[in-house]
VOPAGU-2260 file (C-alpha; in pm, 1 decimal, decimal comma):
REM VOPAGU-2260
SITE   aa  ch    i         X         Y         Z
SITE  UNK   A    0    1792,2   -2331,9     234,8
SITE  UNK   A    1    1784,5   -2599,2     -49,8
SITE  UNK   A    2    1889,2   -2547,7    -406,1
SITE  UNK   A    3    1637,8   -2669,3    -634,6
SITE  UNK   A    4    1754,5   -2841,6   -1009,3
SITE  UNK   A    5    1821,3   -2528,4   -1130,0
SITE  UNK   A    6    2141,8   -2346,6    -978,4
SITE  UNK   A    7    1912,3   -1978,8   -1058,8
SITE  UNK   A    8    1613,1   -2075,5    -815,8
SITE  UNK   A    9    1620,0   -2173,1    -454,3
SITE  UNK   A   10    1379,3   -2306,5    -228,4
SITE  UNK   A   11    1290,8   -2141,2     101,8
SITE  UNK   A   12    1072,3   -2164,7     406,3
SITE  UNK   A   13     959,5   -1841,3     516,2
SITE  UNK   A   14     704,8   -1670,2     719,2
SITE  UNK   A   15     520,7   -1366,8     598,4
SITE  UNK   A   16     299,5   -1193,9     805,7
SITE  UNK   A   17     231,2   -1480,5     997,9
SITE  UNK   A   18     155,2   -1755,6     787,1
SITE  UNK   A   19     482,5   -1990,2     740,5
SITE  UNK   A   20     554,4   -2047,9     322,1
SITE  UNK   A   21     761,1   -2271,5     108,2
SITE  UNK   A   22     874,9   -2105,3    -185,2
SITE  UNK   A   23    1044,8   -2132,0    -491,5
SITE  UNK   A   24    1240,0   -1794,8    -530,7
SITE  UNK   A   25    1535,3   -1681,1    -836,6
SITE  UNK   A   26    1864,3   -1659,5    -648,9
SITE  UNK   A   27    1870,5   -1299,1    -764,8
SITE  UNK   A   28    1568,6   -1146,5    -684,6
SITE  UNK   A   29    1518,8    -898,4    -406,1
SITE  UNK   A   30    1294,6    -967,7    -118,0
SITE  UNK   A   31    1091,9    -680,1    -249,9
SITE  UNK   A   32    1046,6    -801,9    -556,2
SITE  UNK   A   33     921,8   -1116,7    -429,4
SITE  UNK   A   34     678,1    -947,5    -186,2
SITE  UNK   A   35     557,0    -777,3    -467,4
SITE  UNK   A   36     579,9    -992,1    -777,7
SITE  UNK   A   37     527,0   -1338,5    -618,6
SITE  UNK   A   38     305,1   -1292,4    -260,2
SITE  UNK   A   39     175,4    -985,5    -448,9
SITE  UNK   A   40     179,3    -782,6    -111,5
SITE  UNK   A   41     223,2    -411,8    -317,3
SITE  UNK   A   42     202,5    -219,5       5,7
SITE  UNK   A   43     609,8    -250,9      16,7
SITE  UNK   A   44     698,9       7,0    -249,1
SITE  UNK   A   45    1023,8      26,5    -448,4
SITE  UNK   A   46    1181,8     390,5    -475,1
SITE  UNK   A   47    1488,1     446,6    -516,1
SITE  UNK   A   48    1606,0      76,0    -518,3
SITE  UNK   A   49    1966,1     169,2    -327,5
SITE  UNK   A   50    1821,9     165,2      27,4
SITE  UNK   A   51    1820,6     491,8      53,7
SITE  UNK   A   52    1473,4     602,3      58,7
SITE  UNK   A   53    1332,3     352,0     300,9
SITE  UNK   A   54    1009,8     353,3     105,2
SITE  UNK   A   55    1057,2     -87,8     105,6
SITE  UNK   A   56    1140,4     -74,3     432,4
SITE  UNK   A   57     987,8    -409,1     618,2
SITE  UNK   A   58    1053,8    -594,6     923,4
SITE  UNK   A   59    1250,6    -912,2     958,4
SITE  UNK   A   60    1249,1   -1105,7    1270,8
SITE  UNK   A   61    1111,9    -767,4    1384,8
SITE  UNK   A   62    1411,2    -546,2    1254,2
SITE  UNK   A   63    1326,8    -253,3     985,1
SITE  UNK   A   64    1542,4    -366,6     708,5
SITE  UNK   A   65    1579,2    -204,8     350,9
SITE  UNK   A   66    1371,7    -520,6     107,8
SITE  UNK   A   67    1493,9    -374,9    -198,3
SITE  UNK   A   68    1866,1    -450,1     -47,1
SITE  UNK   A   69    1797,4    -817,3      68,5
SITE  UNK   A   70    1735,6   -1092,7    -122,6
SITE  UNK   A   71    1434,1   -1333,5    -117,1
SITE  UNK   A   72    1674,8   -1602,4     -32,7
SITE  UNK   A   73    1794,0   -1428,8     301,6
SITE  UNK   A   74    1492,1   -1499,3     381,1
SITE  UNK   A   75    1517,9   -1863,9     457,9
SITE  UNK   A   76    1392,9   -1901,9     812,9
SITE  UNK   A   77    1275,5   -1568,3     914,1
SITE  UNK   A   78     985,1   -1388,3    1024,8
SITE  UNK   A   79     888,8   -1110,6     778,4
SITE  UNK   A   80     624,4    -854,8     836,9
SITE  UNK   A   81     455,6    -609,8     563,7
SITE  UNK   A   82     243,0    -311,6     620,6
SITE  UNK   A   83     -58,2    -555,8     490,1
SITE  UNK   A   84      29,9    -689,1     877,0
SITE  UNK   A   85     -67,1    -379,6    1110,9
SITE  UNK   A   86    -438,8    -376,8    1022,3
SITE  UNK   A   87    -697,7    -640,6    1110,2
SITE  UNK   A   88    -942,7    -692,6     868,5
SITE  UNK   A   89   -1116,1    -360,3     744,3
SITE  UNK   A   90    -978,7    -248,3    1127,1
SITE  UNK   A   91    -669,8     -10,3    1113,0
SITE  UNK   A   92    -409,0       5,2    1351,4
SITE  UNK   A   93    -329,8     237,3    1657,7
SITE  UNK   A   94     -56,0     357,7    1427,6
SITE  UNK   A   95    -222,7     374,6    1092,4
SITE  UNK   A   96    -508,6     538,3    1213,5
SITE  UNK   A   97    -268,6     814,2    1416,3
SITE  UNK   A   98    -165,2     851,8    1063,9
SITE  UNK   A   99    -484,0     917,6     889,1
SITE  UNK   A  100    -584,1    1161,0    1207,5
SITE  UNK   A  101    -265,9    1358,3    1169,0
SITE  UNK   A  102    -275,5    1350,1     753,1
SITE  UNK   A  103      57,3    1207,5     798,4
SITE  UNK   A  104      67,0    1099,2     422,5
SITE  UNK   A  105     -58,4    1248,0     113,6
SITE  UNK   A  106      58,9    1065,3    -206,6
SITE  UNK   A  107     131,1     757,1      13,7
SITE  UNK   A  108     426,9     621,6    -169,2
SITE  UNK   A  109     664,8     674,7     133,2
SITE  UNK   A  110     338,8     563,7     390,1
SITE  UNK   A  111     403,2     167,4     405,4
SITE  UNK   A  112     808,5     246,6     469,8
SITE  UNK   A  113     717,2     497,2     755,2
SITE  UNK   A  114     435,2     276,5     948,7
SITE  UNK   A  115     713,9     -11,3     930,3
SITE  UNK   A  116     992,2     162,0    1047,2
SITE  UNK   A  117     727,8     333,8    1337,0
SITE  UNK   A  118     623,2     -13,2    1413,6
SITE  UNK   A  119     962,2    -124,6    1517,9
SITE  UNK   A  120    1033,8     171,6    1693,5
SITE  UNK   A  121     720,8     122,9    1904,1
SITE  UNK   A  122     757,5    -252,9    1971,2
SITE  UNK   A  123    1102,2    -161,7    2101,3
SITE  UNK   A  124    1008,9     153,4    2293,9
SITE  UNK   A  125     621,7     213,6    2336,0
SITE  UNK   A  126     726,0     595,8    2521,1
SITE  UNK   A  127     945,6     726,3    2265,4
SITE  UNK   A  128    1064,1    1097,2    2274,1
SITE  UNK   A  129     976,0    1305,4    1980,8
SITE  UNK   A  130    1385,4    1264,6    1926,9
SITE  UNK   A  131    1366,5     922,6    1928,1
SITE  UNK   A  132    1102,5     927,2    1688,1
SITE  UNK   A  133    1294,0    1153,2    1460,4
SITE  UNK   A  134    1574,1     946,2    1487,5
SITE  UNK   A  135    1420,8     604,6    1447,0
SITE  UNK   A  136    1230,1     797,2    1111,9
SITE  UNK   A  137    1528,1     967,8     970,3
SITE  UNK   A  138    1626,9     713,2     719,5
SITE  UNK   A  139    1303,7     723,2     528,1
SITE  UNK   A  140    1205,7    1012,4     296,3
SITE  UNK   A  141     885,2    1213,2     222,0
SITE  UNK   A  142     867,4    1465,0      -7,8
SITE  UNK   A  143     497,2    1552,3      67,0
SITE  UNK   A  144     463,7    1608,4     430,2
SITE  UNK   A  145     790,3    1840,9     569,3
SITE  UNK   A  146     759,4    1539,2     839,7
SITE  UNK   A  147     580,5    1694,2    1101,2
SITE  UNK   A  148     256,2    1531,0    1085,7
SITE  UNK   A  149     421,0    1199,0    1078,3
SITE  UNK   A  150     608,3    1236,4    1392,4
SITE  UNK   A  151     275,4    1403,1    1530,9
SITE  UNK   A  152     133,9    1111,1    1439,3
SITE  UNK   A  153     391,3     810,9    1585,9
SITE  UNK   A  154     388,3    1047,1    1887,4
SITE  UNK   A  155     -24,1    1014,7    1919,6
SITE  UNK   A  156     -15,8     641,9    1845,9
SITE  UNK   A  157     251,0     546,5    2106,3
SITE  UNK   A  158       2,4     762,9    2363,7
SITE  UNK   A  159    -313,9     538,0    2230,5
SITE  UNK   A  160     -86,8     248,6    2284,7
SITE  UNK   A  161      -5,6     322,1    2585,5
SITE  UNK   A  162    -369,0     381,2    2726,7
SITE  UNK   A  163    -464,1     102,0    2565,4
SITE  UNK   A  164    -225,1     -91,7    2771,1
SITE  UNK   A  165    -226,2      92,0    3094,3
């Protein structure tokens, strides 16, 4: 990481779902905030903006991490992935389209945060248990669903997965 002339703006190199960047980011700014603002990648949504919702939840270096708790500048050298990652094209994902089967999601605003924090748990372990899906879900909030359908859903996916690969 390189200051810049001014002491409020740093320079970074960065990768964002898979394409390496130099940017110019304000020392302050949250990584969310320059998702949003700057690479305009809205998918990553801002709720409560304490890290306690898990609605910006994104992966770094393939970690779920809260974006609305780490600044742009952390990420200087990393690998960052979005929810604008999982699909290909007009193509959804295993997981995303689990979701859509299941009606895991109904105002969306938590949807992004949950498919990024599923996506890490499924990297990690592609057989979870429904308690390790629970577990790997239970720091991001819905106030729509009661839950069910989303771990339905992360369930079904990790089986396509799985056939897909077996």
């Amino acid at each position: 990481m390189t200051s810049t002339s001014s002491s409020d703006r740093i320079e970074i190199d960065v990768e964002i779902n898979g394409r390496r960047r130099a940017v110019v980011v304000n020392a302050r700014d949250t990584l969310a905030d320059h998702l949003r603002n700057d690479q305009k990648l809205t998918g990553t949504k801002l709720g409560c903006e304490q890290g306690v919702c898990g609605a910006c939840t994104i992966l770094m270096d393939g970690a779920a991490v809260r974006s609305c708790l780490t600044l742009a500048a952390q990420g200087d050298g990393r690998s960052i992935r979005t929810v604008e990652d999982l699909s290909e094209g007009s193509s959804l994902s295993p997981l995303q389209e689990a979701f859509k089967k299941h009606h895991a999601l109904q105002c969306g605003f938590c949807t992004a945060g949950f498919l990024m924090s599923a996506t890490e748990l499924l990297e990690s372990n592609p057989s979870p248990t429904r308690d390790e899906v629970v577990e790997a879900l239970s720091g991001n909030f819905c106030r729509c669903t009661g839950y069910q359908t989303i771990v339905a859903a992360v369930l079904d996916a990790s089986e396509q997965i799985g056939n897909a690969n077996g």
